[in-house]
VEXDREN-2710 file (C-alpha; in Angstrom, 1 decimal):
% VEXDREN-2710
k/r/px/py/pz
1/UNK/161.2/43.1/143.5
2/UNK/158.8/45.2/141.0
3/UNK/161.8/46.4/138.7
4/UNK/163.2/42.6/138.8
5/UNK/159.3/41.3/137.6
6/UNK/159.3/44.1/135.1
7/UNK/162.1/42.3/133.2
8/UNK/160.5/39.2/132.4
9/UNK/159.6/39.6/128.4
10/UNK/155.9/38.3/129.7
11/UNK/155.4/40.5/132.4
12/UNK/156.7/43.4/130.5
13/UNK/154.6/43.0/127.3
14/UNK/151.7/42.5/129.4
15/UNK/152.6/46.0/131.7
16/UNK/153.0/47.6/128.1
17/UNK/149.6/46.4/126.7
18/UNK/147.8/48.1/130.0
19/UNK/150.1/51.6/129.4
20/UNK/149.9/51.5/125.9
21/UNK/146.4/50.5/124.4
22/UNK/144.5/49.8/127.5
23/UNK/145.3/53.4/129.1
24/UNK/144.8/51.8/132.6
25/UNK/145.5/55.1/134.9
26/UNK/149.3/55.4/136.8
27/UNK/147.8/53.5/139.9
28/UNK/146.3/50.7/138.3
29/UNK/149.7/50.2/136.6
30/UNK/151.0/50.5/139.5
31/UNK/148.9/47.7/141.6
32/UNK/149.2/45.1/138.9
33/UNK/152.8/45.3/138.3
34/UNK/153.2/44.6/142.1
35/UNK/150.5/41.9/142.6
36/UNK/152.7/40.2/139.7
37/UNK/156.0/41.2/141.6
38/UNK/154.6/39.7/145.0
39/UNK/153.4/36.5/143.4
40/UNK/156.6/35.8/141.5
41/UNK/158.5/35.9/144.8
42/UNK/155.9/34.0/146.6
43/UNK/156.5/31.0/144.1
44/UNK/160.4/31.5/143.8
45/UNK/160.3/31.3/148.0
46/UNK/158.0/28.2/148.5
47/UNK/158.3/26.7/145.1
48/UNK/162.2/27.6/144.3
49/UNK/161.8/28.7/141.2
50/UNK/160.3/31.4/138.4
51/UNK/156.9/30.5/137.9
52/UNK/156.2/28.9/133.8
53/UNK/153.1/30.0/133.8
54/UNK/152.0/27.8/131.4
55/UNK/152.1/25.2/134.0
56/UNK/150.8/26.6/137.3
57/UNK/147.4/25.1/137.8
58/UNK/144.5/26.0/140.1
59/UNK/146.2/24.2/143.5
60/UNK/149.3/26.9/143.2
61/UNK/146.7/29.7/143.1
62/UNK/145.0/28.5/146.2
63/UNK/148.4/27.8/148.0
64/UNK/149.2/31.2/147.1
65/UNK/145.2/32.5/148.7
66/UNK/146.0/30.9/151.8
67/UNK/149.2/32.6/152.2
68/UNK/147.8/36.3/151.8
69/UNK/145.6/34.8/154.5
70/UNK/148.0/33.9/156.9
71/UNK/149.2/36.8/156.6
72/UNK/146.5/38.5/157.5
73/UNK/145.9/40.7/154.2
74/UNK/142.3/42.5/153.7
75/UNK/139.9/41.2/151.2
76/UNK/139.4/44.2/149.4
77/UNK/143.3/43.7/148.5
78/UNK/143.1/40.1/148.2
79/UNK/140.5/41.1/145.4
80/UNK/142.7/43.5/143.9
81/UNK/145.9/41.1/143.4
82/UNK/143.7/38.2/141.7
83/UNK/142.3/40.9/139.7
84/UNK/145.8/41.6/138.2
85/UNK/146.7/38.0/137.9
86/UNK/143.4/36.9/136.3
87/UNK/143.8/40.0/134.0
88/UNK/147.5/38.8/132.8
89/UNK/146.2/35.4/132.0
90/UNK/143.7/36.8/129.8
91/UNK/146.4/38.9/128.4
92/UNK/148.5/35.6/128.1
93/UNK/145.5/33.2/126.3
94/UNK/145.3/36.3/123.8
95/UNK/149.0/36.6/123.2
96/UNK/148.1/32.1/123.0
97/UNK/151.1/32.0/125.2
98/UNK/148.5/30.0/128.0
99/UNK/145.7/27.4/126.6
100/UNK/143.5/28.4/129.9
101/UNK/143.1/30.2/133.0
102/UNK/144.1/28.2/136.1
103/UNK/142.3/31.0/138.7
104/UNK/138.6/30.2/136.2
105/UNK/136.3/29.3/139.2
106/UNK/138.3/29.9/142.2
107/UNK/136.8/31.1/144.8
108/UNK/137.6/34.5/146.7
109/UNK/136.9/35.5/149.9
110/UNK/133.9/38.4/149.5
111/UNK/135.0/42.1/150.4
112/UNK/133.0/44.0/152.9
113/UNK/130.9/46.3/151.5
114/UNK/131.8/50.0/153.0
115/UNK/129.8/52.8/151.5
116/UNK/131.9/55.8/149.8
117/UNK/132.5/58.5/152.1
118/UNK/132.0/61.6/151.0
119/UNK/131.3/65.6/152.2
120/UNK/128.2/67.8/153.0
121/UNK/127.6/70.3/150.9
122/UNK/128.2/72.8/153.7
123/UNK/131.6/70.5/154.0
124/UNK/132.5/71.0/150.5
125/UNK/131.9/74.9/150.4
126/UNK/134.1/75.4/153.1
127/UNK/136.8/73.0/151.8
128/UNK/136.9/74.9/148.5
129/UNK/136.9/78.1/150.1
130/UNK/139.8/77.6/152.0
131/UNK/142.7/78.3/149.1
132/UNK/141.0/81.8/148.1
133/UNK/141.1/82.4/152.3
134/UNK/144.2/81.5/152.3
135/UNK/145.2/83.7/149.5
136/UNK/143.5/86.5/150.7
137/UNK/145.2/86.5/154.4
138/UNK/148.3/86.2/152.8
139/UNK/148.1/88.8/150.7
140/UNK/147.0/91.0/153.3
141/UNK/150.3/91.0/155.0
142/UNK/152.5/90.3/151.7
143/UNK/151.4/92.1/148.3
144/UNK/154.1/90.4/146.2
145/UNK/152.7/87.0/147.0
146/UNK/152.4/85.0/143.7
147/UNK/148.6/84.0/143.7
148/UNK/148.7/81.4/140.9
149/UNK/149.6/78.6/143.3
150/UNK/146.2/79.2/145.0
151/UNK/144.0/79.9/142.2
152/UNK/145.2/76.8/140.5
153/UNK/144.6/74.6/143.5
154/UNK/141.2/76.2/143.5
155/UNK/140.2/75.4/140.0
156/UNK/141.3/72.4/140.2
157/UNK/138.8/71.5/143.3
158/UNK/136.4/73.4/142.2
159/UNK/136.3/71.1/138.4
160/UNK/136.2/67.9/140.3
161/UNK/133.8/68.8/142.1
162/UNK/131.5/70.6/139.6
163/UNK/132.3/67.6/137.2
164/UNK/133.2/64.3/139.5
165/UNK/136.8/63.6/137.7
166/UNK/139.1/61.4/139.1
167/UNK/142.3/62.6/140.1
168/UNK/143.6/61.3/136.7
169/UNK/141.3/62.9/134.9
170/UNK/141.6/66.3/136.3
171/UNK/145.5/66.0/136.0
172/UNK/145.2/64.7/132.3
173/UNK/143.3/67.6/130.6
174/UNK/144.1/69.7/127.9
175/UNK/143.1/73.2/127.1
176/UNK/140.9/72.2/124.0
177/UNK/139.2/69.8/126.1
178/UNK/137.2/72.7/127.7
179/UNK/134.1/74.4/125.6
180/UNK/133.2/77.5/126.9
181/UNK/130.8/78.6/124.7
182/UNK/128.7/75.3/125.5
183/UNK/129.7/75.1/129.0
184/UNK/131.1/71.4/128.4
185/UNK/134.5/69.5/129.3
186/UNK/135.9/66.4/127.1
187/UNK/137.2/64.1/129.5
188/UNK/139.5/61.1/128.6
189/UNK/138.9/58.0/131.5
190/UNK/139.6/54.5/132.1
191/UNK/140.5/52.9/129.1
192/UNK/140.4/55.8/126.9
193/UNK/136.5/56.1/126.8
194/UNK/135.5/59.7/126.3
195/UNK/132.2/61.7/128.1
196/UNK/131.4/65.2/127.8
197/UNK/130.5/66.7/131.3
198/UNK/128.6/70.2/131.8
199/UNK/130.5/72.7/134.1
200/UNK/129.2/74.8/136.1
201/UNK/129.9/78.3/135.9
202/UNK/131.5/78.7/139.8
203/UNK/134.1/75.9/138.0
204/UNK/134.7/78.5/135.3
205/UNK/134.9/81.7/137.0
206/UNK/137.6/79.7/139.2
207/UNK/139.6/78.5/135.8
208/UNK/139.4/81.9/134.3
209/UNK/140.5/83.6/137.5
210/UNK/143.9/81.2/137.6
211/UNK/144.6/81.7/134.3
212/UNK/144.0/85.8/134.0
213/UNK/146.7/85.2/137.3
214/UNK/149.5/84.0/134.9
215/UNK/151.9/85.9/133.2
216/UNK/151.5/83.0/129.9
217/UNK/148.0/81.0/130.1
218/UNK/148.0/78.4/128.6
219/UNK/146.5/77.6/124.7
220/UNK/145.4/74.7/122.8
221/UNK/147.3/71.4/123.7
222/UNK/148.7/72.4/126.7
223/UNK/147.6/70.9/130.2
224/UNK/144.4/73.4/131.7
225/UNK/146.5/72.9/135.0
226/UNK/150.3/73.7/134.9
227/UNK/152.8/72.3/137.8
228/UNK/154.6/75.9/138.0
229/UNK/155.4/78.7/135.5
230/UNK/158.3/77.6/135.1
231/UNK/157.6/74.3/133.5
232/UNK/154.7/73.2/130.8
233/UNK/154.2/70.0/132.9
234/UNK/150.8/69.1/133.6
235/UNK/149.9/68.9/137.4
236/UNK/150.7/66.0/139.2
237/UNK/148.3/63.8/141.2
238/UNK/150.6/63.5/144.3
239/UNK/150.6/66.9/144.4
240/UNK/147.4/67.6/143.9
241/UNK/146.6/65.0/147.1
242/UNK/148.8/67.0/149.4
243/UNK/147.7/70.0/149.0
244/UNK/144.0/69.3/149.0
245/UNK/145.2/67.3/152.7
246/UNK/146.7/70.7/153.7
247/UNK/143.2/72.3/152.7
248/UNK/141.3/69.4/154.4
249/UNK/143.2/70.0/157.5
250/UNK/143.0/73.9/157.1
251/UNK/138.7/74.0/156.9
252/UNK/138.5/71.6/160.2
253/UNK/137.9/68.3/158.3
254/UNK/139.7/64.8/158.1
255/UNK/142.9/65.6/156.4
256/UNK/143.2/61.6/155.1
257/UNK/139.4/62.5/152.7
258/UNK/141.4/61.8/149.8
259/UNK/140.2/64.0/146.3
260/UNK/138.3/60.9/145.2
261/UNK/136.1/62.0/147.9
262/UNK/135.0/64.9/146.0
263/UNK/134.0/62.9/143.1
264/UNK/131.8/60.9/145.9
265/UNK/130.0/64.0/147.2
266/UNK/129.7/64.9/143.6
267/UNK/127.8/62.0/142.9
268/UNK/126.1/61.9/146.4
269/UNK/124.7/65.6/146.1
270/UNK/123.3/64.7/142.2
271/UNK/121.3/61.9/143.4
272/UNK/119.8/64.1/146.8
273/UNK/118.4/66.6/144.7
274/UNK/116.8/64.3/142.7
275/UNK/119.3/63.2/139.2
276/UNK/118.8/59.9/138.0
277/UNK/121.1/57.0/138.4
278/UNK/121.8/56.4/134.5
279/UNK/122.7/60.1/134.2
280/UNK/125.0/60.1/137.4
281/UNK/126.3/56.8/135.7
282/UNK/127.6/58.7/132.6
283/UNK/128.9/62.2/134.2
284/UNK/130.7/59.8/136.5
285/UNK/132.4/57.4/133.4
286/UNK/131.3/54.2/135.0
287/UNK/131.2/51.5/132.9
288/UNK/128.4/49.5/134.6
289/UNK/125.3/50.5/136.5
290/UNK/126.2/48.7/139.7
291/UNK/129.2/50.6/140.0
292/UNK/126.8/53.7/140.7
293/UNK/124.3/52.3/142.6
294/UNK/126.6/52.3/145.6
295/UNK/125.7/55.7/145.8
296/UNK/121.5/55.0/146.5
297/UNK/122.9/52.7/149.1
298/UNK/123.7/55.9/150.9
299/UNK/121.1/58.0/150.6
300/UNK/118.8/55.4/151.4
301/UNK/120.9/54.8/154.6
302/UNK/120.7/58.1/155.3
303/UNK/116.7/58.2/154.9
304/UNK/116.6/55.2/157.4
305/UNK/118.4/57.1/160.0
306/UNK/116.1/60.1/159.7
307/UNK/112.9/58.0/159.7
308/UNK/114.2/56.2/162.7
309/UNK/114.9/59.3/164.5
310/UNK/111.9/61.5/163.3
311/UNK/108.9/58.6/162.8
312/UNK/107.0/58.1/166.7
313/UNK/106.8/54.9/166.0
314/UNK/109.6/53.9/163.9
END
């Protein structure tokens, strides 16, 4: 279904405008060329044919809202699929392949809103312990264990943490990215925006410690975070994601807390000890204040709970 969508001249263009010059990251890629996918098969089930998307008015879009419905599909996805399509008409009114929008002023169901979850601090230490434990117990039994696997997996943890990245970001950088003398990371997000972050100097140690490990670090251009020895490819996010489960799993805590989770306690800690929301905003790359103000919503919800149970006559 996706690879048959991907062949449309219009839907391709459109998938190589987000790769190419909006940089949209792998999974947002991903989510719109499916929403698109599931759409065009929705409309070639019930209306028999491609949909000319020049024609389709607001009525097919509806039609198309009640269906997801019916079938019982969340809100926050129901969000995310009219996102796509609303971004591709866009795409299509600037390419003046479509005179108008038909989804302008359609109305979507709200999403809930659920509160980012995210680790203690005493969580986190003990989740980025874990890989140096590990290493060491293994190594205790086993002297010719290779340690770069571990090291790696604990710079890595320890450099979203210390700097909130997303997955992407963390997978994405480059050995020039990192100052040492300033302490300061480059770090290339959504849409190609740039931010410089401070590191911390745990992050550091951890980053110096898996490269002294290797027989070549890496220089220059080259990913800060290698797959294997063997190969100059940059980490991988999946892989990344199951080994921080096997972590998670390995320090007591809910293997399904996903890396992005670290970015949240990253964010979550900051503002407890006092940082500012405009200056979490920019260490975190978002693009609009709201989009960090989820973050008060939790510490404030937190306060609540500790007035309620500490206050005699809360």
């Amino acid at each position: 279904m996706e690879e048959a969508v991907s062949e449309l001249p219009v839907v391709a263009d459109f998938l190589q405008h987000l790769r190419n010059e909006r940089a949209v990251s792998v999974y947002t890629l991903r989510n719109y060329k499916l929403a698109l996918a599931e759409f065009c098969a929705w409309h070639s089930d019930v209306r028999g044919t491609n949909p000319d998307w020049q024609k389709l008015e607001r009525f097919d879009f509806r039609d198309y809202l009640r269906h997801l419905g019916r079938n019982n599909l969340g809100r926050a996805s129901i969000q995310v699929r009219f996102s796509a399509l609303r971004t591709f008409y866009r795409h299509l009114m600037r390419r003046g392949l479509a005179a108008s929008s038909p989804l302008r002023q359609l109305i979507l169901p709200k999403t809930e809103k659920r509160l980012p979850r995210f680790l203690t601090p005493e969580q986190t230490a003990q989740l980025l312990d874990v890989p140096l434990q590990e290493l060491k117990r293994l190594q205790t039994g086993d002297v010719s264990t290779d340690p770069v696997p571990w090291l790696r997996d604990s710079a890595m943890m320890e450099l979203v943490y210390s700097c909130g990245l997303r997955i992407s970001e963390v997978c994405g950088l480059l050995v020039d990215d990192l100052d040492w003398d300033s302490q300061l990371l480059r770090i290339r997000g959504k849409g190609r925006k740039e931010r410089l972050n401070p590191i911390g100097n745990t992050a550091l140690q951890a980053i110096r410690r898996y490269w002294n490990a290797m027989k070549e670090p890496p220089c220059n251009t080259m990913p800060i975070f290698i797959k294997d020895e063997n190969s100059p490819d940059p980490v991988y996010p999946r892989l990344f994601q199951s080994q921080m489960k096997r972590y998670l799993a390995a320090a007591g805590l809910d293997p399904h807390f996903s890396p992005h989770k670290l970015r949240h306690s990253f964010a979550t800690h900051l503002l407890d000890n006092g940082a500012d929301l405009r200056s979490v905003q920019e260490l975190l790359g978002h693009a609009h204040l709201a989009t960090t103000q989820v973050y008060t919503h939790i510490t404030t919800e937190r306060l609540k709970r500790a007035y309620d149970s500490a206050h005699p006559r809360a």
